[in-house]
DRENLUM-380792 format. One record per residue: residue number from 1; residue in three letters; x, y, z of N, C-alpha, C in turn. Coordinates in Angstrom, 1 decimal, m for minus. Atoms other than C-alpha are relative to their C-alpha. Layout:
BEGIN
(NUM, "ALA", (X, Y, Z), (X, Y, Z), (X, Y, Z));
...
This chain:
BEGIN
(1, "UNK", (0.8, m0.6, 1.0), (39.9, m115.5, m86.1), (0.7, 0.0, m1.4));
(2, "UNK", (m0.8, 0.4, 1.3), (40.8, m116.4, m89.7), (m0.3, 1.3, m0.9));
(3, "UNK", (m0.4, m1.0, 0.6), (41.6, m113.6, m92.4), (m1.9, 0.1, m0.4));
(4, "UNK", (1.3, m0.3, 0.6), (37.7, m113.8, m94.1), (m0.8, 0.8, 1.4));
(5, "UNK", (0.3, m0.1, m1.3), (36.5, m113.4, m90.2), (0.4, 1.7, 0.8));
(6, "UNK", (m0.3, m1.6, m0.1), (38.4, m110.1, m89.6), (m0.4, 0.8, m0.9));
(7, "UNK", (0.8, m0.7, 0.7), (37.4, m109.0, m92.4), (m1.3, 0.9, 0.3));
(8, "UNK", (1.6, m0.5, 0.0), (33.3, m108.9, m91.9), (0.0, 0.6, 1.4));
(9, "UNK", (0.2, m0.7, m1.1), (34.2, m107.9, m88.2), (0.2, 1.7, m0.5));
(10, "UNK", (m0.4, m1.5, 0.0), (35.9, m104.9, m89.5), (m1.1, 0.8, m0.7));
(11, "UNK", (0.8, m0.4, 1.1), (33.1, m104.2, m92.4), (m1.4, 0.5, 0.8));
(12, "UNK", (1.2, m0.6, m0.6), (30.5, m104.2, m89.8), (0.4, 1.0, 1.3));
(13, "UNK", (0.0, m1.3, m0.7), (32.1, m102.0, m87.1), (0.3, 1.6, m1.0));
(14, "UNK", (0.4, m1.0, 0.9), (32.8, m99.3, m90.3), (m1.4, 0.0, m0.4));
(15, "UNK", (1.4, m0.7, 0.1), (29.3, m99.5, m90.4), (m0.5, 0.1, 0.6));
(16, "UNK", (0.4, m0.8, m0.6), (28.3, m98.8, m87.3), (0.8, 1.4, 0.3));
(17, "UNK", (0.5, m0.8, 0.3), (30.5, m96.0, m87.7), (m0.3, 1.0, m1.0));
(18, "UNK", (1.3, m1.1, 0.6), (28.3, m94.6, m90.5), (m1.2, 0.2, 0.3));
(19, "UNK", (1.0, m0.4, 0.1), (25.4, m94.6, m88.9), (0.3, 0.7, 1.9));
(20, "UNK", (m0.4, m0.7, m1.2), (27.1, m92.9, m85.4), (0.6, 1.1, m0.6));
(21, "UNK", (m0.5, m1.2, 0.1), (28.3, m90.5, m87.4), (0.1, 0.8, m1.4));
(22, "UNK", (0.8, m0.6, 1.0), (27.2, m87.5, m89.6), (1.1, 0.7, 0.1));
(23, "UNK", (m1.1, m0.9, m0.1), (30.2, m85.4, m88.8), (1.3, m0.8, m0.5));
(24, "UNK", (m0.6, 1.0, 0.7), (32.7, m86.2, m91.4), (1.2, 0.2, 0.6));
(25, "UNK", (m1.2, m0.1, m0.7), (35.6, m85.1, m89.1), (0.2, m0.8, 0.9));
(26, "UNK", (0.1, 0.4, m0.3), (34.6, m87.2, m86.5), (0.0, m1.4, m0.6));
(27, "UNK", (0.2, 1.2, 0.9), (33.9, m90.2, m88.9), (1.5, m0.6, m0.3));
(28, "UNK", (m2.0, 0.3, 0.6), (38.1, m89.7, m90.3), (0.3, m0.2, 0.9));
(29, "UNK", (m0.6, 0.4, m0.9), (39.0, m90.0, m86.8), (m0.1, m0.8, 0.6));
(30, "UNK", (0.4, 1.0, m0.5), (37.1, m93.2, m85.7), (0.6, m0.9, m1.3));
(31, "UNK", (m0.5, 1.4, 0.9), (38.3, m94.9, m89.4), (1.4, 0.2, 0.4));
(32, "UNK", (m1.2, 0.1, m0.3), (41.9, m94.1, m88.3), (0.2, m0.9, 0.8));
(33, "UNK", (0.2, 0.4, m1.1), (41.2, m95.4, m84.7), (m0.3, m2.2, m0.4));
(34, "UNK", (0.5, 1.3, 0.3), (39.6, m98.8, m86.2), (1.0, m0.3, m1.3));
(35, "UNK", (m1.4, 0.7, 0.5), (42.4, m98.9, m89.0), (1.3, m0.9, 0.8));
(36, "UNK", (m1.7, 0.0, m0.6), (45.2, m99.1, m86.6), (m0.7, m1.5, 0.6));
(37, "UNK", (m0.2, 1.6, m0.8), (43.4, m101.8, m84.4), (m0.4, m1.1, m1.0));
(38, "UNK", (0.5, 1.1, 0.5), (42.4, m104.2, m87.2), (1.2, m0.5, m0.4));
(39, "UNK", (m1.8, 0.6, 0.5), (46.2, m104.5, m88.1), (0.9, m0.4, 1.0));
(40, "UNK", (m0.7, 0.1, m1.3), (47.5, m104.1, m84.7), (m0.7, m0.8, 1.6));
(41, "UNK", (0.9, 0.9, m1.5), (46.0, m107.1, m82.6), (1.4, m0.4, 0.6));
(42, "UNK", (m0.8, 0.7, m0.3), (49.4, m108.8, m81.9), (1.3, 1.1, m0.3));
(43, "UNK", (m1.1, m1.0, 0.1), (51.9, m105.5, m82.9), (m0.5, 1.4, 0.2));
(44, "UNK", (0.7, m1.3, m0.3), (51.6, m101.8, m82.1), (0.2, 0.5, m1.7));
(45, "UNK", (m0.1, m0.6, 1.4), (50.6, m100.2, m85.7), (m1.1, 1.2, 0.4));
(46, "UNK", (0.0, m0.9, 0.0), (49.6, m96.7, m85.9), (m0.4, 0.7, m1.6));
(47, "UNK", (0.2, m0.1, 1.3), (47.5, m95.3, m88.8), (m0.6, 1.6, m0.2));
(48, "UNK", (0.8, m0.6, 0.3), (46.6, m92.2, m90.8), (m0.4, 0.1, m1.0));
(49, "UNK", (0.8, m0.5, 0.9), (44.5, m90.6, m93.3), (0.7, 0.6, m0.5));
(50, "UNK", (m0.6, m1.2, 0.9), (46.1, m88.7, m95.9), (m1.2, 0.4, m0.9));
(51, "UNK", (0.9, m0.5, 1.2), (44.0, m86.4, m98.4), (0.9, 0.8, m0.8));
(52, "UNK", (m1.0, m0.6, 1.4), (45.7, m85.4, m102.0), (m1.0, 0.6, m0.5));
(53, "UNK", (0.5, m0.9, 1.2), (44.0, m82.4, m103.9), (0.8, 0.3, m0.8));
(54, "UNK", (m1.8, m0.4, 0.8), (46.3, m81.6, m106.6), (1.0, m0.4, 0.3));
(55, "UNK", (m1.4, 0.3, m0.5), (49.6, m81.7, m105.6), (0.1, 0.9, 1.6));
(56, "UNK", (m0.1, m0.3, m1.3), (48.6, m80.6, m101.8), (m0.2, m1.5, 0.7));
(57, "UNK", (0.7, 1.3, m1.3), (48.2, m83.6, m99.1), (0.0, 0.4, 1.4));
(58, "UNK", (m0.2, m0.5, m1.5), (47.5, m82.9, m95.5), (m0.8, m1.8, 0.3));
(59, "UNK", (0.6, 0.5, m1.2), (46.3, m85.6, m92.8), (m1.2, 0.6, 0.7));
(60, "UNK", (1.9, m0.2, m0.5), (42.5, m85.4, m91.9), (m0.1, m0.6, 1.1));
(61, "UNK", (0.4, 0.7, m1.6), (42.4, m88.0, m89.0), (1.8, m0.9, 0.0));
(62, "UNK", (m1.7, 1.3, m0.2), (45.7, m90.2, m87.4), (m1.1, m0.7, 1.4));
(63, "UNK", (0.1, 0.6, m0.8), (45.3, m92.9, m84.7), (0.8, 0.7, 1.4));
(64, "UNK", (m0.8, m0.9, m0.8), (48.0, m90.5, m82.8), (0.7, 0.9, m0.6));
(65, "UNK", (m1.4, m1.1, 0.7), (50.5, m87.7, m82.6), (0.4, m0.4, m0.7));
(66, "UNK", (m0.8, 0.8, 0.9), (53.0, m90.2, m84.0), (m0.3, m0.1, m1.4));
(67, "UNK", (0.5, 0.4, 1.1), (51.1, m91.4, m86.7), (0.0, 1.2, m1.2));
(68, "UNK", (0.2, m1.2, 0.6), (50.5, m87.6, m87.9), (1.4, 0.5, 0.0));
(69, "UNK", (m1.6, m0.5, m0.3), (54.4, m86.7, m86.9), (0.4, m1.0, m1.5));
(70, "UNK", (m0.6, 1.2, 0.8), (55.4, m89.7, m89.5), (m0.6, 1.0, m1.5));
(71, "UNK", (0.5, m0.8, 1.6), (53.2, m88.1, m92.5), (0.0, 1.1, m0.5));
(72, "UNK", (m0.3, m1.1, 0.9), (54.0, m84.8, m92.6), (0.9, 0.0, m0.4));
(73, "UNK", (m1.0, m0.3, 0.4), (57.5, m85.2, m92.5), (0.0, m0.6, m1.6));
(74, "UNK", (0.0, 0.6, 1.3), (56.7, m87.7, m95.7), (m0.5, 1.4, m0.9));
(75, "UNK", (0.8, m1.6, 1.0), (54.7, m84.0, m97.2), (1.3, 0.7, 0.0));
(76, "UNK", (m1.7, m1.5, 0.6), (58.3, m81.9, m97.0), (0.9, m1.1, m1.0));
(77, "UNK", (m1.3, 0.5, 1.2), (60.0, m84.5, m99.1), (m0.9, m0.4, m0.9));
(78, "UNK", (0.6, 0.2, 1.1), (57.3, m85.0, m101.2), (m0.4, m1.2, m0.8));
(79, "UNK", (0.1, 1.6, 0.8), (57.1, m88.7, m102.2), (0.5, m0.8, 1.3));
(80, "UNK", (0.2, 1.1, m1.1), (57.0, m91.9, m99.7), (m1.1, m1.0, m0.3));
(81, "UNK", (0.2, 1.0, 0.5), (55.2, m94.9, m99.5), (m1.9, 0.4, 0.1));
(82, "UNK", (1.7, m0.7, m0.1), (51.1, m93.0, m98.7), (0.1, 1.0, m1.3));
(83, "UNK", (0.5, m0.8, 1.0), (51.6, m90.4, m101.3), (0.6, m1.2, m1.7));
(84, "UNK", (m0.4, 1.0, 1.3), (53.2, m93.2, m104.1), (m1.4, m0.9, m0.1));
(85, "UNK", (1.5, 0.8, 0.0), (50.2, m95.4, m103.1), (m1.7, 0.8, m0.5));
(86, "UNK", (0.7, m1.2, 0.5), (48.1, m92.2, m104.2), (0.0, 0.2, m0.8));
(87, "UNK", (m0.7, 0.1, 1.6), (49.9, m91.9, m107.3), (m0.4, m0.7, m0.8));
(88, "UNK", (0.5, 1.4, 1.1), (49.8, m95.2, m108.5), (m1.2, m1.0, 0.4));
(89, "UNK", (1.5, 1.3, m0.2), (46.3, m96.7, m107.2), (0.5, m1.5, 0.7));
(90, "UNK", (0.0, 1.4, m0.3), (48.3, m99.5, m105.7), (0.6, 0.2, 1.7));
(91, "UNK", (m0.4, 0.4, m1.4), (49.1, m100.7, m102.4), (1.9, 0.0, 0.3));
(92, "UNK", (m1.0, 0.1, m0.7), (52.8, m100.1, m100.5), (0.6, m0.4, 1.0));
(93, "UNK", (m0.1, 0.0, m0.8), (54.7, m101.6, m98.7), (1.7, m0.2, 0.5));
(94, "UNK", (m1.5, m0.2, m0.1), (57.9, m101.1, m96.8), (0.8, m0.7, 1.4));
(95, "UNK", (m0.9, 0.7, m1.6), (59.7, m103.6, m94.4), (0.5, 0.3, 1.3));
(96, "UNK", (m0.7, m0.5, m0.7), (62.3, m102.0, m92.9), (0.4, 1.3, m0.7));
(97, "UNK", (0.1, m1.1, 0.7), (62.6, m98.3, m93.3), (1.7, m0.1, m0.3));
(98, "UNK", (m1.7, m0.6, m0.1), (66.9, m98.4, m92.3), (0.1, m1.1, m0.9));
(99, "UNK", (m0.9, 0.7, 1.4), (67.4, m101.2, m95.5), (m0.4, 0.1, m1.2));
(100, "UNK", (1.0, m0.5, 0.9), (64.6, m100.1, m97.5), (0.9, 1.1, m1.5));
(101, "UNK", (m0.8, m1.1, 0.8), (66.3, m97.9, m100.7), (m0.8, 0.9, m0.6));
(102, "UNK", (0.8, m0.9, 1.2), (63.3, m96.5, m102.5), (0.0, 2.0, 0.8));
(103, "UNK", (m0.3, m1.4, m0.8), (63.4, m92.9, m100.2), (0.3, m0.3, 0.7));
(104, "UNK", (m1.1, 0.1, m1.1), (66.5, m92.8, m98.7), (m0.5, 1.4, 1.1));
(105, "UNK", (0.4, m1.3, m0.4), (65.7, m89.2, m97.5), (m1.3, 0.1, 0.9));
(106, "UNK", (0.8, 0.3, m0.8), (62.7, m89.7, m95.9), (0.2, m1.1, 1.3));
(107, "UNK", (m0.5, 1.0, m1.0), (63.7, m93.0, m94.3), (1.1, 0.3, 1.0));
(108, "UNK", (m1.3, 0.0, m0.6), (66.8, m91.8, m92.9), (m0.6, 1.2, 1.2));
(109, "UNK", (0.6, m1.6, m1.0), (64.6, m88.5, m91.2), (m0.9, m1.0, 1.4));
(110, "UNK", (1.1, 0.7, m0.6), (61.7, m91.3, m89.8), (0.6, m1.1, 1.0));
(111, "UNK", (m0.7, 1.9, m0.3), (64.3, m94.1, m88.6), (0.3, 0.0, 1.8));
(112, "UNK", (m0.1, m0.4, m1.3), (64.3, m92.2, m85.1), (m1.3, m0.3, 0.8));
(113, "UNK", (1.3, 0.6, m0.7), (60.7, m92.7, m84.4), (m0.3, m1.3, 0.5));
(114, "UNK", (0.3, 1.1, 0.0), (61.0, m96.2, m84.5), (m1.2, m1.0, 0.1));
(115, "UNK", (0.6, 0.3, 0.5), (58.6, m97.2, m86.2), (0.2, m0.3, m1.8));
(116, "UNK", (m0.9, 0.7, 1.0), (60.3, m99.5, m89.1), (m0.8, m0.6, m1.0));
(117, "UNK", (1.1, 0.3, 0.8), (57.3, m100.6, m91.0), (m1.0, 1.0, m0.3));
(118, "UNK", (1.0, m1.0, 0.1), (55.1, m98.7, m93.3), (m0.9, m0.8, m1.0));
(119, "UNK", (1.0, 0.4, 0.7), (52.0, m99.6, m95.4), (m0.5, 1.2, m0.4));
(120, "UNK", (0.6, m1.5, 0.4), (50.5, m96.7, m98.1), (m1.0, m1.1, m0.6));
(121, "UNK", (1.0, 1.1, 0.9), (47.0, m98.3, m99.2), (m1.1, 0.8, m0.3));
(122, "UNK", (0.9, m1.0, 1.1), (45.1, m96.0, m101.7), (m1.6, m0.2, 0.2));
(123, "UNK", (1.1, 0.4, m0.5), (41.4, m95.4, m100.9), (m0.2, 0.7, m1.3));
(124, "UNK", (0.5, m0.9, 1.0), (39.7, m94.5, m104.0), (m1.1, 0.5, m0.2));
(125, "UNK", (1.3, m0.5, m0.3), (37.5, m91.8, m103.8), (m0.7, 1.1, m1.4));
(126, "UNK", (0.5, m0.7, 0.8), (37.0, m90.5, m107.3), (0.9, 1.1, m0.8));
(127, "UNK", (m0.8, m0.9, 0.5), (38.2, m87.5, m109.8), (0.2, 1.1, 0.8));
(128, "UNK", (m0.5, m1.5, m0.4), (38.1, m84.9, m107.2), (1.1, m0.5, 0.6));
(129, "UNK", (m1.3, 0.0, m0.4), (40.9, m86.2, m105.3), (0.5, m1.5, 0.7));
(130, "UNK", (m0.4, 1.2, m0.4), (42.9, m89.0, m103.8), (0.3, 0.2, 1.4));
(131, "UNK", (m0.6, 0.6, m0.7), (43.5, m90.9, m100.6), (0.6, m1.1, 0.5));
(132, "UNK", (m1.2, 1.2, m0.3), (45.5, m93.4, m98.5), (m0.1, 0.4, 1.2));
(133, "UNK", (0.0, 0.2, m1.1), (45.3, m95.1, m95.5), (1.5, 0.0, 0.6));
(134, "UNK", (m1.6, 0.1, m0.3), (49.0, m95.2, m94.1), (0.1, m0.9, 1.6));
(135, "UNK", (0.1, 0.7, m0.7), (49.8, m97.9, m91.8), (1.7, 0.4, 0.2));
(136, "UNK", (m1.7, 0.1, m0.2), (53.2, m97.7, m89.6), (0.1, m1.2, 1.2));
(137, "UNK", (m0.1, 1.3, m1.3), (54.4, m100.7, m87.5), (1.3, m0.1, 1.2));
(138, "UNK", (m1.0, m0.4, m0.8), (56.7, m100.4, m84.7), (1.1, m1.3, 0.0));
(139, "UNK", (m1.3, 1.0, 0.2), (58.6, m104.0, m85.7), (m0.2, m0.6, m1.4));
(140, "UNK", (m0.3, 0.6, 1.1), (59.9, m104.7, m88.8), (m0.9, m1.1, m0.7));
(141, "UNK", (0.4, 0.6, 0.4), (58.2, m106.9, m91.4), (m1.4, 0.0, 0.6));
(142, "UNK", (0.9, m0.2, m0.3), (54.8, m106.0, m89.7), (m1.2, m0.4, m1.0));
(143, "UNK", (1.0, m0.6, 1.2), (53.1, m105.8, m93.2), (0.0, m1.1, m0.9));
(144, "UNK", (m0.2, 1.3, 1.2), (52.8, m109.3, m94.4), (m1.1, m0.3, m1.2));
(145, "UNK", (1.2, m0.2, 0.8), (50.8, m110.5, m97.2), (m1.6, m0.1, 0.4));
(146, "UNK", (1.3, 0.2, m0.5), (47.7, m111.6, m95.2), (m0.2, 1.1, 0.6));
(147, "UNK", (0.3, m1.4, m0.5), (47.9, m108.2, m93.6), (m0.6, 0.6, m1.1));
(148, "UNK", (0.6, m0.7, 0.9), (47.9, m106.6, m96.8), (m1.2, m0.5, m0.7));
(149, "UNK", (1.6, 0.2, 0.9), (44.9, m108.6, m98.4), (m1.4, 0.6, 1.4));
(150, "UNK", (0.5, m0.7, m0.9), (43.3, m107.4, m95.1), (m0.6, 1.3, m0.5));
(151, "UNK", (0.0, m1.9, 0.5), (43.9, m103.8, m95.5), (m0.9, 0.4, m1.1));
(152, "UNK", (0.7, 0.0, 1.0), (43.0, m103.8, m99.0), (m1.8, m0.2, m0.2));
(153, "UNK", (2.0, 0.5, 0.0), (39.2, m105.3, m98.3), (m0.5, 0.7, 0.5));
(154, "UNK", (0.6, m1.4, m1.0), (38.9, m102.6, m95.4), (0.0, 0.9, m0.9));
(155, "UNK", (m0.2, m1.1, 0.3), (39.9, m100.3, m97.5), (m0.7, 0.5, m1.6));
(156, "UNK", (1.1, 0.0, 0.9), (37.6, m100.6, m100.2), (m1.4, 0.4, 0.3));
(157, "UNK", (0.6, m0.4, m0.9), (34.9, m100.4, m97.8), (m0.1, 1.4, 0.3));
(158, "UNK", (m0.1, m0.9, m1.0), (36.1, m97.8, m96.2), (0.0, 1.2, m0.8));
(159, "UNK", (m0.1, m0.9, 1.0), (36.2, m95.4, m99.5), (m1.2, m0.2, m0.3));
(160, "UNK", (1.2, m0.6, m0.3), (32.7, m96.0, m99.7), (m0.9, 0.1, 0.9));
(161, "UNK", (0.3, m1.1, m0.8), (31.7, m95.5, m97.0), (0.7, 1.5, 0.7));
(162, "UNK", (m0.1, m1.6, m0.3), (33.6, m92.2, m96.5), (m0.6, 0.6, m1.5));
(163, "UNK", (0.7, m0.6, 0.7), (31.9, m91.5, m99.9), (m1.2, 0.5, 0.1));
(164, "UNK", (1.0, 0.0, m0.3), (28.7, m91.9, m98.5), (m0.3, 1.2, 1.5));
(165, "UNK", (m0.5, m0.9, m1.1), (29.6, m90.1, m95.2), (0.0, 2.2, m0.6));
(166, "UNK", (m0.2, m1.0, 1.1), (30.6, m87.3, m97.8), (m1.3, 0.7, m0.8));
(167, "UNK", (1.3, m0.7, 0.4), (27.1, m87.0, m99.5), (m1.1, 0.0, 1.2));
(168, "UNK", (1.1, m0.7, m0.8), (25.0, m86.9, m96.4), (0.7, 1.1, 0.7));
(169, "UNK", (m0.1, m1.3, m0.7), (27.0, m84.1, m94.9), (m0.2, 0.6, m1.3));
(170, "UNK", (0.5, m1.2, 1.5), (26.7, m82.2, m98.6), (m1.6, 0.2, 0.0));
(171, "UNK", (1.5, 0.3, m0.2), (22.9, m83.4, m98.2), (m0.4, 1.1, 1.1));
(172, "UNK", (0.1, m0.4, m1.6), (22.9, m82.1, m94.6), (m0.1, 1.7, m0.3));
(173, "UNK", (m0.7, m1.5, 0.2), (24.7, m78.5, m95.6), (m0.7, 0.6, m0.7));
(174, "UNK", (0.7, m0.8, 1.1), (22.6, m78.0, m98.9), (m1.3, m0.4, 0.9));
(175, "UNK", (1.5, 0.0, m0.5), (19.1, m78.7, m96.9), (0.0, 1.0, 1.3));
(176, "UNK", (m0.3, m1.0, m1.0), (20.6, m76.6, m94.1), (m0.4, 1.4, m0.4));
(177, "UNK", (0.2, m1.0, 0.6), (20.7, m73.7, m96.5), (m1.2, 0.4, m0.8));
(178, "UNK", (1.5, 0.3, 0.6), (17.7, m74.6, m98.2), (m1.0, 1.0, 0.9));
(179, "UNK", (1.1, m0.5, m0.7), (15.8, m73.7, m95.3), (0.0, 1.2, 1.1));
(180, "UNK", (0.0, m1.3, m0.2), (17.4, m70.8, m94.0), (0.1, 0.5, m1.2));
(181, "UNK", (0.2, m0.6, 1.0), (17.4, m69.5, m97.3), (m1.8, 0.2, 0.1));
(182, "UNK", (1.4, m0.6, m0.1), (13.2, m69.9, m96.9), (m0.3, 0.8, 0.9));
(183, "UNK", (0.2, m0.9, m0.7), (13.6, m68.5, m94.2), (m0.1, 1.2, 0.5));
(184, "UNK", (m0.1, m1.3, 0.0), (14.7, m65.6, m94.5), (m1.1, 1.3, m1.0));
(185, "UNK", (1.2, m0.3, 1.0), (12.0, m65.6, m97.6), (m1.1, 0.3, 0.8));
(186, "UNK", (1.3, m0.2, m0.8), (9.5, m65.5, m94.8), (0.0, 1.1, 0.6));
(187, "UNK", (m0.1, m0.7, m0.9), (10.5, m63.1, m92.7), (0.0, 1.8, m1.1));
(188, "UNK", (m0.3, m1.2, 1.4), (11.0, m60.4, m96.3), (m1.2, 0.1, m0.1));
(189, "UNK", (1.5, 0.1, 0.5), (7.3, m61.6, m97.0), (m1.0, 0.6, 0.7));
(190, "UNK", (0.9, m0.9, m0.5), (6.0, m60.2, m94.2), (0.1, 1.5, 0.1));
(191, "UNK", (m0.5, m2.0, 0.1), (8.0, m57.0, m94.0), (m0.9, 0.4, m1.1));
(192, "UNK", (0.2, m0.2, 1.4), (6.8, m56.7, m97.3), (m2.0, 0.5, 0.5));
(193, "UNK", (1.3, m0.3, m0.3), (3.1, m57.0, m96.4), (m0.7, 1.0, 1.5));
(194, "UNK", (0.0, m0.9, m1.5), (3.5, m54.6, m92.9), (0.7, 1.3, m1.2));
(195, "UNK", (0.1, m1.7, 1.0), (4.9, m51.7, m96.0), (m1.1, 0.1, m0.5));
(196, "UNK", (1.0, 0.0, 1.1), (2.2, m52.9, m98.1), (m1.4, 0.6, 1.1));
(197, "UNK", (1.1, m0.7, m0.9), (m0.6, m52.0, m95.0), (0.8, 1.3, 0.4));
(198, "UNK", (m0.7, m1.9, m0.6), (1.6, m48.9, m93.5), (m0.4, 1.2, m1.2));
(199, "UNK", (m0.2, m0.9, 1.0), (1.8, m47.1, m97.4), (m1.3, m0.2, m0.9));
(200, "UNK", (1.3, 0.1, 1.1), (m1.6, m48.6, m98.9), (0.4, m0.1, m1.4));
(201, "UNK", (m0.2, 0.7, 1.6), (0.7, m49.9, m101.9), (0.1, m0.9, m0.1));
(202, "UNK", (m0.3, 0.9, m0.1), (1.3, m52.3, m103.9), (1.3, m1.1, 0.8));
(203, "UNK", (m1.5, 1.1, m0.2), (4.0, m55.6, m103.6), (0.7, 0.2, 0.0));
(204, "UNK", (m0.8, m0.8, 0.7), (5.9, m54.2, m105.9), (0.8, 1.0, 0.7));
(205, "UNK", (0.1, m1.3, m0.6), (5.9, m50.8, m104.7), (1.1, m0.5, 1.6));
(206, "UNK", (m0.6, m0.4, m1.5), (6.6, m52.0, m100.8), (1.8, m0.9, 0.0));
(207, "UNK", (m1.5, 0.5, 0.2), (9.9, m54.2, m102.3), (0.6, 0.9, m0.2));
(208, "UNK", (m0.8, m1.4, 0.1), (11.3, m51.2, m103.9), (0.3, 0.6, 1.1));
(209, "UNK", (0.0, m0.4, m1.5), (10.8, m49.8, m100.5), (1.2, m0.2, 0.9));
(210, "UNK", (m0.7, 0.9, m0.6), (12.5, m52.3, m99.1), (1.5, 0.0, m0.8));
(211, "UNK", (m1.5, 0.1, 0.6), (15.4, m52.6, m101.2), (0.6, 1.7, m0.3));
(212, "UNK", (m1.2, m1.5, 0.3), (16.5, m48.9, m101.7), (0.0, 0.4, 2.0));
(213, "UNK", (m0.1, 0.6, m1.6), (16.3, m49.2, m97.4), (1.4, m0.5, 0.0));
(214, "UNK", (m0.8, 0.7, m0.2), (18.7, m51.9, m97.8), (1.4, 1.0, m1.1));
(215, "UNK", (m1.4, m0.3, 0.8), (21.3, m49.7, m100.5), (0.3, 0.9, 0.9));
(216, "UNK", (m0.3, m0.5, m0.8), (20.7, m47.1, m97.9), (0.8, 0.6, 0.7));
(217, "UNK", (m0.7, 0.5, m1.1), (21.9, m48.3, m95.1), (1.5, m1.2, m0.3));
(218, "UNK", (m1.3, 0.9, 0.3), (24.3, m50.6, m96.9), (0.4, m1.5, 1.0));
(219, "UNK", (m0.2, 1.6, m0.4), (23.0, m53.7, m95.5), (m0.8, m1.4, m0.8));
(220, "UNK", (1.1, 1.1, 0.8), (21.1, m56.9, m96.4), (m1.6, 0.5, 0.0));
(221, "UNK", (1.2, 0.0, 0.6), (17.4, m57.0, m97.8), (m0.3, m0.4, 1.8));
(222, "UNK", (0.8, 0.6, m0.7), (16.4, m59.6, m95.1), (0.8, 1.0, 1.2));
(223, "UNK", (m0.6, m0.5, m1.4), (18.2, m57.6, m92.1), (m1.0, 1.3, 0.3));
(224, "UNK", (1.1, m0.9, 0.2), (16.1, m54.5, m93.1), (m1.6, m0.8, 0.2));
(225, "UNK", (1.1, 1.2, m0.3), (13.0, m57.3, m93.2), (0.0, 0.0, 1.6));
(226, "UNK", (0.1, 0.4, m1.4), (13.9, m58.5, m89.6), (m0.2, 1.2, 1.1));
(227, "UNK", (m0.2, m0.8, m1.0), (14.3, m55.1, m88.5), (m2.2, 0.6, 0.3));
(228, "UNK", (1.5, m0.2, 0.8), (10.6, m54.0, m89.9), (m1.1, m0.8, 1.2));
(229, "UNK", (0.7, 1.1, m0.7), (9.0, m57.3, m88.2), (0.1, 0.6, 1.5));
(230, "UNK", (0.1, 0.1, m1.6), (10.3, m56.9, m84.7), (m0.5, 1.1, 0.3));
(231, "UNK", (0.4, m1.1, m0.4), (9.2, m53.3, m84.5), (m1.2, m0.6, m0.2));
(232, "UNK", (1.1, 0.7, 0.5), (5.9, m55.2, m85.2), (m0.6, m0.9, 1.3));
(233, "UNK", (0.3, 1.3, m1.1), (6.1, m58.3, m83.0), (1.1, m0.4, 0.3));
(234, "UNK", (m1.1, 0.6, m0.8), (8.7, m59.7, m80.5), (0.3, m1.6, m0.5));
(235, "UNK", (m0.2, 0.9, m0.1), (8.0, m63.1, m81.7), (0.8, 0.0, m1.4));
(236, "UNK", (m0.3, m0.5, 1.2), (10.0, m64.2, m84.3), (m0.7, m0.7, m1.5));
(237, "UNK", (0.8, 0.9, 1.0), (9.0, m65.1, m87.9), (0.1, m1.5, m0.5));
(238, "UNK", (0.0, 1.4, 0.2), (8.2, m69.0, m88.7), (m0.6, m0.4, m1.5));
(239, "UNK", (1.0, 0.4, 1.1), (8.1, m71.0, m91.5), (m0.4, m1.4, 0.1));
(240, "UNK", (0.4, 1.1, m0.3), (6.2, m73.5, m91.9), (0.3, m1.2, m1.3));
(241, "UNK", (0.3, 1.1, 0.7), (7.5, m77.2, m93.7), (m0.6, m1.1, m0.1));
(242, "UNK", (0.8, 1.5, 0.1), (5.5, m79.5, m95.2), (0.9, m1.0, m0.4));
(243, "UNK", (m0.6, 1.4, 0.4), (6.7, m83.1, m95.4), (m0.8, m0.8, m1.7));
């Protein structure tokens, strides 16, 4: 399979999974899973996720322990080849960690794992914050250039679709709220109309009601609502949406 050919394979299994998967925690830990093997057909490589807000980065998904063991220690020293690739929008890469010079300090902590090859490859996901895929290879020179023009095409891809991943759970969360928020508008609306028959007042009138109830007791509006209803009826209140 020639370099264009891995490619479209890889482009189309990241898209089935976006449409397997709405959970964006799930989603970080199947692109780690499908990182590592699109680089590691013929060597064992080992990939994770980093996420940079400010000057915080943690690991959201790895391919393994390992993978995650390798990147935090790069977080206590603060610079390496995933958070530089973060930094500067460009792709890293690092041969051999024991001849390597750019972080001695890190390299010299990681050189036990053995795992002697690293790749940091910047996903860009905008002004709120930065990531990077982080590739590690367990034999030297792992990270050639046809690797990295690889990488790079996945990983374009792969930043939008975790963008997109990203607005349907926001989608998902804000329509979630949406409709317990009406909901709870329903269940107030009838309390409301079970004061308004009990007191023979108005709307008005049976909200006020309702709300000095609620300062009362020193709880929510709709809790006092729910309480109202069930003394009423066992079933509980529905609302009804139209499409």
């Amino acid at each position: 399979m020639n370099a264009e050919q891995q490619n479209a394979a890889a482009v189309a299994e990241l898209q089935d999974l976006m449409l397997t998967n709405e959970n964006v925690d799930q989603f970080l830990e199947d692109l780690a899973g499908l990182s590592a093997r699109i680089l590691g057909e013929s060597v064992e490589v080992q990939c994770g996720v980093t996420y940079r807000h400010r000057s915080l980065a943690t690991t959201v998904a790895c391919s393994s322990d390992e993978a995650r063991i390798l990147d935090e220690i790069q977080y206590g020293f603060g610079d390496g080849p995933c958070l530089h690739a973060i930094s500067t929008g460009s792709t890293v890469i690092v041969d051999d960690v024991r001849t390597d010079g750019r972080w001695p300090e890190y390299f010299e902590a990681v050189a036990g794992h053995e795992y002697f090859a690293m790749m940091g490859v910047p996903l860009v996901l905008g002004p709120e914050g930065g990531a990077a895929l982080n590739f590690y290879g367990a034999s030297p020179s792992t990270f050639t250039s046809s690797a990295q023009a690889l990488a790079e095409g996945f990983a374009t891809q792969a930043a939008k679709a975790l963008q997109m991943v990203l607005r349907v759970s926001q989608h998902a969360n804000t329509s979630s709220n949406l409709r317990a928020a009406m909901e709870s508008r329903t269940t107030i609306d009838i309390a409301i109309g079970i004061i308004m028959g009990q007191n023979r007042c108005t709307q008005a009138e049976a909200y006020t009601m309702l709300s000095r109830a609620s300062n009362a007791q020193n709880v929510k509006v709709r809790e006092i609502a729910q309480r109202i209803v069930s003394g009423i009826t066992t079933a509980p209140a529905e609302t009804h949406f139209s499409n």
